[in-house]
C-alpha positions as CSV (number, residue, x, y, z in Angstrom):
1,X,-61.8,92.2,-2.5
2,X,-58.9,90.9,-5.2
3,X,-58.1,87.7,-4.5
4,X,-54.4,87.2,-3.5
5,X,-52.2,84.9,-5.1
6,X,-48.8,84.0,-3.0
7,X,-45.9,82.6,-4.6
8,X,-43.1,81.0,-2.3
9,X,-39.8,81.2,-3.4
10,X,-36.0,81.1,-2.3
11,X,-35.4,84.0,-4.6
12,X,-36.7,86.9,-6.3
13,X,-35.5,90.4,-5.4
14,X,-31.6,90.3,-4.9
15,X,-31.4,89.3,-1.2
16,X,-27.8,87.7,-2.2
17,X,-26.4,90.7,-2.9
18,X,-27.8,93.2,-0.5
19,X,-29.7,95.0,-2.9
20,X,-33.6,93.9,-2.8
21,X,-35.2,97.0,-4.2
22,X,-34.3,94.9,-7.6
23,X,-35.3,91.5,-9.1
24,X,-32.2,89.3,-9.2
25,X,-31.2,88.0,-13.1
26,X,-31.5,84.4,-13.1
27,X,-34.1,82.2,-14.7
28,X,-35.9,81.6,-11.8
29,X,-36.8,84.9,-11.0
30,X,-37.4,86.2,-15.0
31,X,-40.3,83.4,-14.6
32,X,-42.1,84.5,-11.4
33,X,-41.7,88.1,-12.7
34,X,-43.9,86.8,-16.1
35,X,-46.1,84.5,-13.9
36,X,-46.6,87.6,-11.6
37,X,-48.1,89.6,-14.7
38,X,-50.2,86.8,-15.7
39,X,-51.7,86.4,-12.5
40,X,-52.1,90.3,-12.2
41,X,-54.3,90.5,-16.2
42,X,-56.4,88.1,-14.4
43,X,-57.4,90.1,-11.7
44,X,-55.9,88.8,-8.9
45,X,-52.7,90.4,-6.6
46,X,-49.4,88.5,-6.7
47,X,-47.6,88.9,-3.5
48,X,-44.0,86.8,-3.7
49,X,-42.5,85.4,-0.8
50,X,-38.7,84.7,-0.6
51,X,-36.3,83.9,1.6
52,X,-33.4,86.6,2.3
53,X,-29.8,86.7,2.8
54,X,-30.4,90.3,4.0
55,X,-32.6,90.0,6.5
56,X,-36.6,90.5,6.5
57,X,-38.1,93.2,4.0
58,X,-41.4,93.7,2.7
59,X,-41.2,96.2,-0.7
60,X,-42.7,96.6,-3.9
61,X,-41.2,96.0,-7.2
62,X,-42.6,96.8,-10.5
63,X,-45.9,96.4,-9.1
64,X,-45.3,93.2,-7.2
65,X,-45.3,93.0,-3.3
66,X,-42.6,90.7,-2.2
67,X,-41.9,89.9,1.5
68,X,-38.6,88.8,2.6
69,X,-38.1,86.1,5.6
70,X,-34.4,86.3,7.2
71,X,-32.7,83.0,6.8
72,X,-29.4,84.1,7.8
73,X,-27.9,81.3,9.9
74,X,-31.3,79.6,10.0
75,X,-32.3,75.9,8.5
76,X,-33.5,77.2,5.2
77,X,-36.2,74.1,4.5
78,X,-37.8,75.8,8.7
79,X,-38.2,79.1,7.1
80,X,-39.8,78.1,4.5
81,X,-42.3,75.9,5.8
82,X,-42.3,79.5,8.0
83,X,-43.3,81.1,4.4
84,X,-45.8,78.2,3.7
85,X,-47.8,78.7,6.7
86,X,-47.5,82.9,7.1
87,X,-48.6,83.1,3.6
88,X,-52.3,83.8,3.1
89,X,-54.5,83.2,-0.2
90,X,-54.1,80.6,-3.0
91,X,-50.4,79.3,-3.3
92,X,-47.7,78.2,-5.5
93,X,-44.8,77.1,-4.6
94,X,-42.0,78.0,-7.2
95,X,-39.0,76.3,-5.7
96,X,-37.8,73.8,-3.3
97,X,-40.0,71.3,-4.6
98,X,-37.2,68.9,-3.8
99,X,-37.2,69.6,0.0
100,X,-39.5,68.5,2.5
101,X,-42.1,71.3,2.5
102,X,-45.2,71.1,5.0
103,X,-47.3,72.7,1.9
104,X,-50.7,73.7,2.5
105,X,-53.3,71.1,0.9
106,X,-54.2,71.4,-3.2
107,X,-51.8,74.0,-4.2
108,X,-49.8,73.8,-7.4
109,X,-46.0,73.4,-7.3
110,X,-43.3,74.4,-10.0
111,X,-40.6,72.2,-10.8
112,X,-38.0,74.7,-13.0
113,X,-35.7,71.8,-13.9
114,X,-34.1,69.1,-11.5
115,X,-30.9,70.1,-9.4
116,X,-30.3,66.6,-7.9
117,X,-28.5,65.5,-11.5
118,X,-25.1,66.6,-10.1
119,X,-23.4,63.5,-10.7
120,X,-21.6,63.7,-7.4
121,X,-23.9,64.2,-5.2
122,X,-24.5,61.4,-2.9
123,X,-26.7,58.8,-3.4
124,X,-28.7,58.8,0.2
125,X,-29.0,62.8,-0.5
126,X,-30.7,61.7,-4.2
127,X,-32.7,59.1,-2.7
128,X,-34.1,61.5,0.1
129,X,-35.2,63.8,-3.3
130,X,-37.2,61.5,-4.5
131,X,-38.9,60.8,-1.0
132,X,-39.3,64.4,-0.9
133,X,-40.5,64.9,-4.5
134,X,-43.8,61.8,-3.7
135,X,-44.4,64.3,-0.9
136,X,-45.3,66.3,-3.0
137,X,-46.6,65.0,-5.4
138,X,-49.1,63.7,-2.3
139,X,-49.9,67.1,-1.0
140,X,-50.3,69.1,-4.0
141,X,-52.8,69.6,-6.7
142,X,-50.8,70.1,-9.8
143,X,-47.1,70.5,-10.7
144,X,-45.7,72.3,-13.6
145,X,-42.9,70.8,-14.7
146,X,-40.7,73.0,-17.3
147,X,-39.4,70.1,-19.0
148,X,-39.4,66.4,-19.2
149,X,-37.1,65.2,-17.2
150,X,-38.6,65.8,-13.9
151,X,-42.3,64.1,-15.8
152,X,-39.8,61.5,-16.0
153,X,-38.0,61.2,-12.5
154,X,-41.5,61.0,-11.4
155,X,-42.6,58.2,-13.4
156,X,-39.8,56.3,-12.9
157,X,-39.4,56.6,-9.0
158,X,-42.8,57.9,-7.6
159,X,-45.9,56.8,-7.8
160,X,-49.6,58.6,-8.7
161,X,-52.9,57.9,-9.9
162,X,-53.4,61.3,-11.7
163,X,-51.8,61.1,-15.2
164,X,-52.6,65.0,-15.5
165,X,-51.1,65.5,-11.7
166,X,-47.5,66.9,-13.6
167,X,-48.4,69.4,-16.5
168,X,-45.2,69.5,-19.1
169,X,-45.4,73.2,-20.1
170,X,-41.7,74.4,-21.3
171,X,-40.3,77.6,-20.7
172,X,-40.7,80.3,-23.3
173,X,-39.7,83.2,-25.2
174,X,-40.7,86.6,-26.7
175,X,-40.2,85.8,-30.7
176,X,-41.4,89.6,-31.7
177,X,-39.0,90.9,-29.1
178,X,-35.8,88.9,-29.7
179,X,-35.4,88.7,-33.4
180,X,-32.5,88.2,-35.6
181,X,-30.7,91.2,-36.9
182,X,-28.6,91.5,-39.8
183,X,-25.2,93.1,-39.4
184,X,-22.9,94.5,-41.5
185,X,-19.2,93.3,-40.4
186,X,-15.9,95.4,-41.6
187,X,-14.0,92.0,-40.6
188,X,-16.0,89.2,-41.8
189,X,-13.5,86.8,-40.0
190,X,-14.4,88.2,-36.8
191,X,-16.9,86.0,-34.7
192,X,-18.0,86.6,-30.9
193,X,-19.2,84.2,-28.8
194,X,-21.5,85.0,-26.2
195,X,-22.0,83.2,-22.7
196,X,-25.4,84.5,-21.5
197,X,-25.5,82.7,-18.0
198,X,-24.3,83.4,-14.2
199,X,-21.5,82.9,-13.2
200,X,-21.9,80.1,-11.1
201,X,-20.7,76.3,-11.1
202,X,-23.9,74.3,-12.3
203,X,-24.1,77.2,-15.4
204,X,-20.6,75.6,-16.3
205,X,-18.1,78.6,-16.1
206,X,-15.2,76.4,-15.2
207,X,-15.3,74.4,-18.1
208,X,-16.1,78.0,-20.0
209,X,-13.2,79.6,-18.9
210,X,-10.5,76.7,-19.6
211,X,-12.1,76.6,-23.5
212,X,-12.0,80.5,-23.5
213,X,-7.8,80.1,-22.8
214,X,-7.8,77.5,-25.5
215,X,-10.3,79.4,-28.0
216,X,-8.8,82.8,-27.9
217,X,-4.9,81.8,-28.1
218,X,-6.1,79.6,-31.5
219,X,-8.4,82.3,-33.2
220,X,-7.0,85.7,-33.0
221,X,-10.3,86.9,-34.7
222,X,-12.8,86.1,-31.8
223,X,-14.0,87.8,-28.7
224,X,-15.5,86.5,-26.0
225,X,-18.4,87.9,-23.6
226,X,-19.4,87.0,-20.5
227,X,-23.1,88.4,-19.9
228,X,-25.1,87.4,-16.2
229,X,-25.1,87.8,-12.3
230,X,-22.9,87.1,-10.0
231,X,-22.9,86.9,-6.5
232,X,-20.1,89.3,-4.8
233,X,-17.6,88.4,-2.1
234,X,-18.2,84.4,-3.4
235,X,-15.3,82.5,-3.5
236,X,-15.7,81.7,-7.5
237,X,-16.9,85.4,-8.2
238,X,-13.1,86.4,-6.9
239,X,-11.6,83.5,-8.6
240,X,-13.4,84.9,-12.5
241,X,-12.2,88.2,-11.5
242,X,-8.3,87.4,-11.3
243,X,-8.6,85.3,-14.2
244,X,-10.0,88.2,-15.7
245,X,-7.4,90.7,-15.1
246,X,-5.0,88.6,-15.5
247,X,-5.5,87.0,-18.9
248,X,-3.1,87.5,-21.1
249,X,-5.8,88.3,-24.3
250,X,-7.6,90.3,-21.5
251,X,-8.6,93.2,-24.6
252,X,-10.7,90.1,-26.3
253,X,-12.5,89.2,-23.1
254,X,-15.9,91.2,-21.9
255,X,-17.7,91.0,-19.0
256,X,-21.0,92.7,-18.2
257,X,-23.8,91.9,-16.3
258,X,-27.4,93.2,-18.3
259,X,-30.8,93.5,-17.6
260,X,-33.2,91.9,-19.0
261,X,-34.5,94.2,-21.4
262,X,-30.6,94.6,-22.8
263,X,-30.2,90.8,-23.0
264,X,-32.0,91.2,-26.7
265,X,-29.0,93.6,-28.0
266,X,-26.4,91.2,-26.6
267,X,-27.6,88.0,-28.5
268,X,-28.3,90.0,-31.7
269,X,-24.3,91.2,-31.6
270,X,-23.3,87.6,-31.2
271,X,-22.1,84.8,-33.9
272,X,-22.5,81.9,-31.6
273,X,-23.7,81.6,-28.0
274,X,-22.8,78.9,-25.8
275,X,-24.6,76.9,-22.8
276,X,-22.5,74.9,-21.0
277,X,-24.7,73.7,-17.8
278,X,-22.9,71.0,-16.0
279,X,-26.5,70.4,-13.8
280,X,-29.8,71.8,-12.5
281,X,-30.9,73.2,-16.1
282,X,-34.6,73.2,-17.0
283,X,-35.7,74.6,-20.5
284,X,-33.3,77.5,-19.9
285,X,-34.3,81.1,-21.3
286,X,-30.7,81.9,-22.2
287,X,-31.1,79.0,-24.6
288,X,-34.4,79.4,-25.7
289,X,-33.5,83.9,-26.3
290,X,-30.7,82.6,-28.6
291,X,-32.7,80.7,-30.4
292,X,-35.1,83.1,-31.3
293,X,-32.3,85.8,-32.2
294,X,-31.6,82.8,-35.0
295,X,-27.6,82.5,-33.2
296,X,-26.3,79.1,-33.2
297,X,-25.9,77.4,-29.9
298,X,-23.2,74.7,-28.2
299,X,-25.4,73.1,-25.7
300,X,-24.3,71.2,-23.3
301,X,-26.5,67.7,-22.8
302,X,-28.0,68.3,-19.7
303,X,-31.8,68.5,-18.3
304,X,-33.9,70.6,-20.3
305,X,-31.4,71.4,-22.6
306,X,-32.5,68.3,-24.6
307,X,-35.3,69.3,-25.0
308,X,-34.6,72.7,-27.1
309,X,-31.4,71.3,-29.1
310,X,-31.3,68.9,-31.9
311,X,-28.0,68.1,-32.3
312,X,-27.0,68.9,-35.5
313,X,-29.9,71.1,-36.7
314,X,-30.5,74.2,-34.5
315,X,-27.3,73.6,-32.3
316,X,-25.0,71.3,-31.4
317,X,-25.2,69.2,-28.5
318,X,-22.2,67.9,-26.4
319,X,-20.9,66.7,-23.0
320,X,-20.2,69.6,-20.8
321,X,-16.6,69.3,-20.7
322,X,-13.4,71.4,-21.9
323,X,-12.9,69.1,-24.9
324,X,-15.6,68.9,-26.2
325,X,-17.1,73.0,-25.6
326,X,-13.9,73.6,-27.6
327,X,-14.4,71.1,-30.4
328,X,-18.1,72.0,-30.9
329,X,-17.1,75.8,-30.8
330,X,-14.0,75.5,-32.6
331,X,-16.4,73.6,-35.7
332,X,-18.7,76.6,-35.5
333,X,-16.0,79.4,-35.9
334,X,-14.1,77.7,-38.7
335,X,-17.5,76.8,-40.7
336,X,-20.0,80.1,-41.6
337,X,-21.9,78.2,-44.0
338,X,-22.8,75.9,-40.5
339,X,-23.4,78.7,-38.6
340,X,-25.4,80.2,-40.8
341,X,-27.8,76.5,-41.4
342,X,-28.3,76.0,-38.3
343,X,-29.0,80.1,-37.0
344,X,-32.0,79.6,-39.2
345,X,-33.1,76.4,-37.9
346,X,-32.9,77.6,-34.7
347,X,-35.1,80.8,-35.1
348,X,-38.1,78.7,-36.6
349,X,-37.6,76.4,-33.6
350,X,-37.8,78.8,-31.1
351,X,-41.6,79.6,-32.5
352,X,-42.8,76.8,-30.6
353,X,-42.0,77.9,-27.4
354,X,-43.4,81.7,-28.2
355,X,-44.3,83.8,-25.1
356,X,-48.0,83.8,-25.8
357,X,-48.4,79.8,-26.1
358,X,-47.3,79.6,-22.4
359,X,-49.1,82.7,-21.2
360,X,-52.1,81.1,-22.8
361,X,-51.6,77.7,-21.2
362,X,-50.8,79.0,-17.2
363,X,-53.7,80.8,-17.4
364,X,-55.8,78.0,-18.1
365,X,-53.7,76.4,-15.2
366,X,-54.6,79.3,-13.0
367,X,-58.3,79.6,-14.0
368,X,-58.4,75.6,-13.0
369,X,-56.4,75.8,-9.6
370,X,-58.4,79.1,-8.7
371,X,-62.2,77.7,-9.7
């Protein structure tokens, strides 16, 4: 009999939008969608549980069974524990690591960067987090953590005995599949800048939007594009929309939300990408896919962001605000000789965090958990 595998989740198939016979396009979901084909070379069945905006559904995708649990109008942290005890086989809990979860004993936990760095939320809600996170780090048997921050929340607030207990092992990315590619430009003025996130608050499209007025009234040569989900009917989905229509260098603006396997074609058309997270950011793939298409990157300084950009050398680093996206963007555009230094630097960076090293390293982690 294969052994099953569950993996508990708030999100996998598109449950916000209605549409759950697809995987969602967010980071999150890219990285159970990799784990899930890990776990399924080893042998063993994958079986993803979520919770769901759209009520309860139980479906395959690509190969993956994935069970939705209605949470509509529901305590979200009930349902899951609902998951956490319907859910049969080995687990691993992929998100809500931060909430109270009743998990079931020596199961491994994911951390995919922490949320709770939102500097206005309130200090009782960031001190019940960290109650929360020595929960877990009492209940289960390992936690991957995608980059060092969390490793160091923990150390600096909880308390263990296992130095090994949280297993640093950053994101990663395909290097044979998103590669550089040399183009040949009628305008060699023209530059496009590429925001490959969601358009959501913590991804930073406010501050995106205000440094898009500013950028394209000042350079008449650049285009924007704006590539990632969106969740319809939101509030701030409507809000991106009017702007939209409405800007007055609408015809330099682009919007487009791609799959996955298209993402590799938008960074390879694209002079400079930008990744202004505001909070919740682990070692993000949109960052980590530009890197290896050798495009230079504004980062913003937030979570796991730190841990892919050098300021300086394969990007530059800033504080995610208007002033100083525009600065950092606006020194990128008017310098090719830059752009070109640190594209470079930034492809033989992204090497380290190849697709194969961290394939090679959960399964290890898998192997472990499952003996």
């Amino acid at each position: 009999m294969t052994r099953e595998i569950g993996i508990l989740t708030h999100s996998f198939a598109d449950a916000y939008n209605g549409q759950t016979d697809k995987i969602y396009g967010g980071g999150l979901e890219r990285y159970l969608y990799d784990l899930s084909k890990t776990i399924r070379e080893m042998g063993w069945k994958p079986v993803i549980h979520q919770l769901s905006q759209s009520g309860p559904f139980r479906r395959e995708i690509e190969d993956i069974e994935v069970i939705g649990y209605d949470c509509r109008d529901q305590d979200l942290v009930t349902v899951f524990n609902r998951m956490s005890s319907e859910a049969e086989g080995n687990l691993i809990y992929a998100s809500f690591i931060w909430h109270p979860i009743q998990y079931k004993t020596a199961s491994i936990g994911i951390c995919h960067g922490i949320n709770w760095d939102n500097p206005s939320l309130p200090t009782e809600n960031k001190a019940d987090v960290a109650r929360n996170i020595q929960g877990a780090l009492r209940q289960l048997k390992r936690i991957v953590s995608v980059d060092s921050h969390f490793l160091t929340f923990c150390r600096s607030v909880c308390t263990f005995s296992d130095p090994e207990q949280i297993v640093l092992l950053p994101n990663a990315v395909d290097t044979q599949e998103f590669i550089p590619q040399e183009r040949i430009q009628k305008d060699s003025n023209r530059v496009h800048i590429l925001y490959p996130r969601r358009i959501s608050i913590e991804r930073g499209i406010i501050p995106m939007m205000l440094a898009t007025d500013r950028l394209l009234a000042a350079y008449p040569q650049v285009t924007i594009e704006f590539v990632g989900e969106l969740i319809e009917d939101s509030l701030l989905t409507k809000t991106f929309r009017l702007w939209l229509d409405a800007h007055p260098y609408r015809d330099r603006i682009h919007y487009q939300a791609y799959t996955f396997g298209q993402m590799v074609q938008a960074y390879q058309r694209a002079d400079i990408a930008v990744i202004p997270t505001i909070f919740s950011e682990g070692t993000s793939y949109s960052c980590l896919e530009a890197l290896s298409c050798g495009v230079p990157i504004v980062s913003s300084n937030v979570g796991g962001l730190n841990d892919l950009i050098i300021d300086g050398y394969n990007g530059l680093l800033v504080t995610p605000t208007e002033d100083r996206l525009f600065e950092a963007i606006r020194t990128l555009i008017e310098n090719l000789e830059i752009r070109r230094q640190i594209g470079a630097n930034a492809r033989a960076t992204a090497k380290a965090f190849d697709k194969r090293i961290w394939k090679a390293k959960w399964t290890r982690i898998l192997s472990e958990y499952v003996s």
